[in-house]
Structures are given as C-alpha cells and as structure tokens.
C-alpha positions as CSV (number, residue, x, y, z in Angstrom):
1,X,14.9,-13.1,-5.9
2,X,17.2,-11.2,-3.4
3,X,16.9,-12.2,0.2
4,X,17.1,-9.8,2.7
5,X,17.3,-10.9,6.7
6,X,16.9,-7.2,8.6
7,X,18.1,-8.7,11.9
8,X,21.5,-10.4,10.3
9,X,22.2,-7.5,8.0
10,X,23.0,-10.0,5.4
11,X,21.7,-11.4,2.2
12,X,21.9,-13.8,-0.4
13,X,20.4,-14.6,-4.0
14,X,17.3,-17.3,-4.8
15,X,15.0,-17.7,-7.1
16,X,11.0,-16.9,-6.8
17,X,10.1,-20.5,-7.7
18,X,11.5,-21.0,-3.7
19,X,9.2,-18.3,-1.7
20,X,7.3,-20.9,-0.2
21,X,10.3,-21.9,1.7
22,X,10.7,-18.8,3.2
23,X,6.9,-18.8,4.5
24,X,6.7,-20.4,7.7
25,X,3.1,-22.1,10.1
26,X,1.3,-19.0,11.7
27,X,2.1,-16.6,9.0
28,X,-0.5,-14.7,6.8
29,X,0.2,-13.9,2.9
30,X,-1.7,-10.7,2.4
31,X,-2.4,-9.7,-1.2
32,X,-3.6,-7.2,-2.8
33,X,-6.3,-8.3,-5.4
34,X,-6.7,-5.0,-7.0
35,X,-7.1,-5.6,-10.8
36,X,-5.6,-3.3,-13.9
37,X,-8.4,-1.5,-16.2
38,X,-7.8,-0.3,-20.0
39,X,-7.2,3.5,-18.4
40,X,-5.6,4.7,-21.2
41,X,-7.7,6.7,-24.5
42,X,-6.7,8.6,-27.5
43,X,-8.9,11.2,-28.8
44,X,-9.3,14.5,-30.3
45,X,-9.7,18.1,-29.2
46,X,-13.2,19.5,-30.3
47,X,-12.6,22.1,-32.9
48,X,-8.8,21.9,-32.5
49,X,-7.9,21.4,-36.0
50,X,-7.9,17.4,-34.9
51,X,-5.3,18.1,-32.6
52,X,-4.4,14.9,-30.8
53,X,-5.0,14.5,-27.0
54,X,-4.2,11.2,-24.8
55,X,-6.1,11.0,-21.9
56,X,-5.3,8.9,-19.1
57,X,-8.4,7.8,-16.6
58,X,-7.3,7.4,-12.7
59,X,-10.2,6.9,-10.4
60,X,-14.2,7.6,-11.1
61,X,-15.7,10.4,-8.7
62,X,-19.3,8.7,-9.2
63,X,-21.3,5.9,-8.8
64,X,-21.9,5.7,-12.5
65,X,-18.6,5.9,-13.6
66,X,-18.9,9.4,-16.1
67,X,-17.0,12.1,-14.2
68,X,-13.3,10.6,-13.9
69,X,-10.6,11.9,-12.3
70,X,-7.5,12.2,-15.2
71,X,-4.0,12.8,-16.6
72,X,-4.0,14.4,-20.1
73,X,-1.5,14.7,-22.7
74,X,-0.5,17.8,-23.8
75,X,-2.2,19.9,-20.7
76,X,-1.4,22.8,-22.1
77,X,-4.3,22.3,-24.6
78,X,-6.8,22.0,-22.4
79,X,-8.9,24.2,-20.8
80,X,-12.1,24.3,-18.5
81,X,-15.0,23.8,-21.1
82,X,-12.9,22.2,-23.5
83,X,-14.7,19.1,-25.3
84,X,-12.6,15.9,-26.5
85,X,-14.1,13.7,-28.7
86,X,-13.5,9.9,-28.6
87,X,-14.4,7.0,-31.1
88,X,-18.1,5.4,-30.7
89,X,-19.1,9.0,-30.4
90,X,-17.9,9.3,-26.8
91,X,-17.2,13.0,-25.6
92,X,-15.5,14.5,-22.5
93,X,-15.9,18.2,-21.0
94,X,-13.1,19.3,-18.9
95,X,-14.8,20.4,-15.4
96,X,-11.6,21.2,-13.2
97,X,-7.5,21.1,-12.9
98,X,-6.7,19.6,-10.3
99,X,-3.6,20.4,-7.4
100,X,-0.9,18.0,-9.2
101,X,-1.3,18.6,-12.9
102,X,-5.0,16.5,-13.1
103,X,-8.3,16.7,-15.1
104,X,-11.4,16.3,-14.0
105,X,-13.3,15.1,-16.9
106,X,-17.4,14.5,-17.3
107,X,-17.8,11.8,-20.3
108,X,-20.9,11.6,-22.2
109,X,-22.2,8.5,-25.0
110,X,-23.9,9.2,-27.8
111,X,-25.3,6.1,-27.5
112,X,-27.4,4.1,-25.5
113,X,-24.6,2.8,-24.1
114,X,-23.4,3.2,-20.8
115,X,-20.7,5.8,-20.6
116,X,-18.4,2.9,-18.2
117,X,-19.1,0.2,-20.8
118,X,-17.6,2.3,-23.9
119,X,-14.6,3.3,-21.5
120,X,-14.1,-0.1,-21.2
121,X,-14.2,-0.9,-24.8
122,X,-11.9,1.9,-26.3
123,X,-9.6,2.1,-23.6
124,X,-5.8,0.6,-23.7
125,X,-4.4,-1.4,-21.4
126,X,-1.9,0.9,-19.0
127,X,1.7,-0.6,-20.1
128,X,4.4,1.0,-18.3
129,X,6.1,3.7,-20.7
130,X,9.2,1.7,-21.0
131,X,7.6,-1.3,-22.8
132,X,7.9,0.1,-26.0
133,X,5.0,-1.2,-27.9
134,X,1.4,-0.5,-28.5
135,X,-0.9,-3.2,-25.7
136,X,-2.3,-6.3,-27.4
137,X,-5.0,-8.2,-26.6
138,X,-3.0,-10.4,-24.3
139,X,-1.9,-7.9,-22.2
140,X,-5.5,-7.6,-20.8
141,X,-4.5,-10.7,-18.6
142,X,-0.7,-10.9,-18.9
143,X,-0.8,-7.3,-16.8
144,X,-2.8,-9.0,-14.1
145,X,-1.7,-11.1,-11.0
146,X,-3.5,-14.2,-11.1
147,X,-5.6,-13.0,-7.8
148,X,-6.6,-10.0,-9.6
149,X,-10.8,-9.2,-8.8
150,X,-11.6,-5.9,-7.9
151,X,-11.2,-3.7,-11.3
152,X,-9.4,-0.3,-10.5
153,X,-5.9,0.0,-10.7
154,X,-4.3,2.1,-13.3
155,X,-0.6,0.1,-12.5
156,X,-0.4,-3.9,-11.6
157,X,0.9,-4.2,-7.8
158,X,4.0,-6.0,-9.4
159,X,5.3,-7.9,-6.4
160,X,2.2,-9.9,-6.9
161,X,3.0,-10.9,-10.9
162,X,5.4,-13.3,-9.9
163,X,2.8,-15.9,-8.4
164,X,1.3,-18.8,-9.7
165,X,-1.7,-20.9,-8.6
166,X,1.2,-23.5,-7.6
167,X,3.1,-21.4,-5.5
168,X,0.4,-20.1,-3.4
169,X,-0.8,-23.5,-3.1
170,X,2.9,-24.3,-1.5
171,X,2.4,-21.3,0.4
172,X,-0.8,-23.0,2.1
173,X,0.9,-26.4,2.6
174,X,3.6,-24.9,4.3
175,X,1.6,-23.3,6.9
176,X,0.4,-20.0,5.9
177,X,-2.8,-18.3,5.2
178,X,-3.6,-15.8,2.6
179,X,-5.6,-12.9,3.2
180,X,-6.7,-10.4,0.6
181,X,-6.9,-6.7,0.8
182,X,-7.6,-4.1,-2.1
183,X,-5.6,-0.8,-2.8
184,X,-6.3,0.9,-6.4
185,X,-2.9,1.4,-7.5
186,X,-2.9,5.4,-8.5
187,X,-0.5,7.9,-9.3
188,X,0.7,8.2,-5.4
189,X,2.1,4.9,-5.5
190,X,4.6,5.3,-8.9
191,X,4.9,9.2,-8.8
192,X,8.3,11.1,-8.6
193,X,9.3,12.9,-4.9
194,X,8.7,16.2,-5.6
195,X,9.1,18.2,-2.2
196,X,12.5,18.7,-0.8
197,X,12.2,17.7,2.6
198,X,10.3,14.2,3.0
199,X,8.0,16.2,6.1
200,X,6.7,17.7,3.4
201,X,5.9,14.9,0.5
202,X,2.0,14.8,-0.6
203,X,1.2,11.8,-2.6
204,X,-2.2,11.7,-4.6
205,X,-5.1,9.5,-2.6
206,X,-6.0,5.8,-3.5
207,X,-9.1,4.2,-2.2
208,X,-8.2,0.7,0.2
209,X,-10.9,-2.0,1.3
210,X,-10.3,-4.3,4.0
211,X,-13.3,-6.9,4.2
212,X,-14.0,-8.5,7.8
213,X,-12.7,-12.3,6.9
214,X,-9.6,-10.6,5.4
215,X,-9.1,-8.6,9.1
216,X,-9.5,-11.6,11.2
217,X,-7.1,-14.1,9.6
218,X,-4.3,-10.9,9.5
219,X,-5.2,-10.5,13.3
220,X,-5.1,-14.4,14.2
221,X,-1.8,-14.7,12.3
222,X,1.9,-14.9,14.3
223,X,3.8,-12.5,11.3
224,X,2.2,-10.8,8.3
225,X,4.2,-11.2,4.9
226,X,3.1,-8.4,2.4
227,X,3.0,-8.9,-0.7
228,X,4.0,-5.8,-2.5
229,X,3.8,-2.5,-0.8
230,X,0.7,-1.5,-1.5
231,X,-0.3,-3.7,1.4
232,X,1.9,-2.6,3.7
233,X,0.5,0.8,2.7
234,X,-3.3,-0.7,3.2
235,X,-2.4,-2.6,6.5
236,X,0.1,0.8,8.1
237,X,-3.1,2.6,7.2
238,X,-5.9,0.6,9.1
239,X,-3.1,0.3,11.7
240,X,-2.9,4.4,12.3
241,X,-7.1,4.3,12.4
242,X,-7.6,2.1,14.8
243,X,-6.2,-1.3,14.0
244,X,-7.1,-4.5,11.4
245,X,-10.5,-4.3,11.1
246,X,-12.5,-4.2,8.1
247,X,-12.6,0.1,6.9
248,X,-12.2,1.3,3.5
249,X,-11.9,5.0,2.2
250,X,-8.7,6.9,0.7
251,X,-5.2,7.0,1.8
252,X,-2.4,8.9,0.4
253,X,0.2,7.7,4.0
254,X,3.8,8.1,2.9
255,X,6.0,5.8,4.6
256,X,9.7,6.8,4.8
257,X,12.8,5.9,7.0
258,X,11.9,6.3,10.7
259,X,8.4,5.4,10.3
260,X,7.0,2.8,13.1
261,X,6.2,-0.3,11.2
262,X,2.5,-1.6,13.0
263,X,1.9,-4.5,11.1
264,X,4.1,-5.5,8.6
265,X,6.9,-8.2,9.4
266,X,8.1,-8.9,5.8
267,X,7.6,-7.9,2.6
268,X,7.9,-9.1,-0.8
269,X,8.3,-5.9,-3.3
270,X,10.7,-5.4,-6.3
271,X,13.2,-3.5,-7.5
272,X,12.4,0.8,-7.3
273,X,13.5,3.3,-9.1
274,X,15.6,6.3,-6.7
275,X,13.3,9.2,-5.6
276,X,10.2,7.4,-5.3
277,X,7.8,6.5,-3.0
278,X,8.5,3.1,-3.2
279,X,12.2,3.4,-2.4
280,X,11.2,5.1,0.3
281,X,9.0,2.5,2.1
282,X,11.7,-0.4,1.5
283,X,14.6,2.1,3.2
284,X,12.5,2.7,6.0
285,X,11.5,-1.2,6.8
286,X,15.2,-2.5,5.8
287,X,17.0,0.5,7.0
288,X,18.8,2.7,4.8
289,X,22.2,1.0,4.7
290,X,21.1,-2.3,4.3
291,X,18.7,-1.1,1.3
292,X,22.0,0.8,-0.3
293,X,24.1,-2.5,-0.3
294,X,21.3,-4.6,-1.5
295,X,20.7,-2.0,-4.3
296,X,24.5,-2.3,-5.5
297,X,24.6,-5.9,-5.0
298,X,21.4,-6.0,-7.0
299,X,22.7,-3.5,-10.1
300,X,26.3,-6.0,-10.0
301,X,24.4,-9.2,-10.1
302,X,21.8,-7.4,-12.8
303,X,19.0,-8.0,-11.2
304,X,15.8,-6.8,-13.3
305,X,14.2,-3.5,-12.2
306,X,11.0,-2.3,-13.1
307,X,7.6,-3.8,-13.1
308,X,8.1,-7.2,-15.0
309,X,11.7,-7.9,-12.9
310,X,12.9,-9.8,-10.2
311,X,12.0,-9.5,-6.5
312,X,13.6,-8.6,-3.3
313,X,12.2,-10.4,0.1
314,X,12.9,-8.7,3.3
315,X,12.5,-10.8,6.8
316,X,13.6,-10.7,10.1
C-alpha cells in the first residue's frame, strides 16, 4: 500500500494489513456493497451457420430482468431482429444499438423458468480480460468483497477486495464507522477516454442507492474515507443534488482535475491504467503532480496494477 499525504506532498510505502492505523475517531468508512453477477454468455447466432457470439449483460431495463442492456462480441454480426440462441433453450432478440457500441437485447426461456434465473445459471463470472483463464466455480466468491450484497455489478469495486472481516473490525475499534452505499459498477467506470478535450467526456450511466442510515452516519462523521472510487463518485453525486441524503437513480459524473471535491476526504483506490476515468478522479483529488510521482514511484517499486493489486491511500 502507497501512502499518499495531499497536504505534505510526500509519501511512503506500507502494507494493507496496517489501514486501520491510518483511520482515525470521527471518521466514516464508506463502502460500496455492490456485488459481481455471472454477466458474461456464449451463444449462437440463429441461422448463422453456428456462428459464435459472446454476449456480455450490463444493467436490466425491467423489473423482470428479460430486456438487458449489452456488449456483444463480434457487433458486426448482429443486427436489429437478429435471434441468439443460448443453452437451456434461452433466446435473445436484438431490439436496439445503442450510442456507444451497446445491445439492447429481449431474452426469452423456453422453459418455465424465469428468464433471470437461467441468466443466472449459464452465465460466467466477469474476469478481467487479462486473467487469462476460463472463471471457476470459486471465482463466484473470490471476485466479491466480503461486504458484497446488492447483485449488479459487471466489475468488483477493487479497492474494496483487499478487506477482511478483521480489518474492518480494527477499523471500528479504532474509532470509525462504516457506512454503505451501492454503485453498480458498469462500463463508465473501466471504459477508455474517448473524447479529446475532457469538457467533453460522456461516460455510460450506473444506477447508485444511498439508504437513510447510510446518509446519516456520513453526515455525523468529522472526514469521510472512501473506499474505492466508486464512492467518491456515489457521495460527489448526492453532493451536486442536494447533499447526503438517502436518493438513488443513474449517474454517469466524470470527475477530473479541477473538480470541487464536496465530500470526500480520503480515499482508498488502486492502481489505474493511463486514459481512464479512474486516473482521472485520483489526479484531480491528489493533484496531478503528486499523482505523476506516486505513479513512477509505484512502476520502480513494482507495485501491482490492475484489479487484484496493491493499493494507494490518499489523506490530508
């Protein structure tokens, strides 16, 4: 773990098993208990010659979970109309493209089964690409934080994987309290910066929950310690409608260098890849300098990036 003070300009290296020390009485822990579903399915095109098509499922559109918002692999084989069919005789009509690339996808069983119970079933768990191996069984819990509840997330909010039951505990004892928000981890928070000029950036909506329990200990607390940016994005977002309180609904707020930080006073994330959102929310709450020498201290020290590596902590 790389601490980072943003009032010294300084930092030094510590391991994760020692975050409770940096937690101090009057703070509030807020995590975000968003949990990973099997959003990944293989099928085949209907009347394609068995052509092979990988669909991957981001958010439902209705209550019954049958018309899903999607990524599909190779788009260029699909068409409005077109039918894929899936194993335990599950089918999916293509209703729409969407504005970045998307699917929008009716599934029907051919069973009695509910349509969100055989998604469920056939899906694969959503591995980052660079873990090079089909998902086993364990992975169903291993991709999970061990607050995980509320099923929705497509992506693990990875600052959160490195806690245990023991560590929050010594969070508690040392004087915190833990609040717990949900964002759905979508496309918008792992996608590549694809406008020029950052005015212009668009990222793809998640949906965000903020219960009233979780709003009142995050407005009784002295500093608010995220854990992982998706709060900050959840918190930044109730903070621009009006304040902690308990709302839910869609965001899509990009936060980048020069943004005025309402709630957050440190953060826990990990390491981010360069021209992503991500990287864009730590420069603007470190500062840009600070986050470019941390980054090349990190990369000398070799620090782990990506979603099951180490972690940077960022206080005043």
């Amino acid at each position: 773990m790389l601490v980072v003070s943003r009032d010294r300009h300084v930092f030094h290296d510590d391991v994760f098993r020692n975050f409770s020390r940096y937690v101090r009485p009057g703070d509030c822990l807020v995590l975000n208990n968003t949990r990973v579903f099997p959003a990944r399915l293989h099928g085949v095109k209907d009347g394609g010659g068995g052509a092979a098509v990988e669909v991957f499922l981001l958010r439902a559109e209705d209550q019954k979970r049958e018309v899903w918002r999607c990524l599909v692999k190779p788009g260029k084989r699909l068409r409005l109309g077109d039918v894929i069919c899936f194993p335990d005789d599950l089918r999916g009509e293509v209703l729409e493209h969407g504005e970045f690339g998307e699917r929008t996808i009716r599934f029907r069983s051919g069973s009695s089964r509910e349509v969100a119970e055989v998604l469920m079933e056939i899906g694969e768990m959503p591995l980052p690409p660079y873990i090079e191996r089909k998902p086993d069984a364990s992975d169903s819990e291993r991709y999970q934080t061990v607050f995980a509840k509320q099923t929705g997330s497509v992506a693990a909010p990875t600052a959160g994987l490195h806690f245990t039951p023991q560590i929050l505990e010594e969070c508690r004892a040392a004087g915190a309290k833990v609040a717990e928000v949900t964002l759905h981890v979508g496309l918008g928070t792992f996608a590549p910066l694809r406008a020029v000029q950052l005015s212009e950036v668009q990222l793809h909506e998640e949906r965000f929950e903020i219960s009233e329990s979780a709003a009142q200990t995050m407005r009784e607390a002295s500093r608010i310690f995220c854990v992982g940016t998706t709060s900050v994005r959840t918190l930044e977002t109730a903070m621009l409608r009006g304040g902690l309180a308990p709302m839910s609904g869609p965001t899509n707020i990009f936060i980048s260098p020069g943004f005025p930080f309402l709630a957050t006073g440190a953060l826990l994330t990990n390491f981010h890849l360069p021209e992503s959102s991500l990287l864009m929310l730590v420069s603007a709450f470190a500062g840009r300098e600070l986050t470019l020498a941390a980054y090349q201290h990190a990369v000398a020290a070799r620090y782990r990036f990506f979603s099951y590596g180490d972690c940077m902590l960022i206080e005043s």
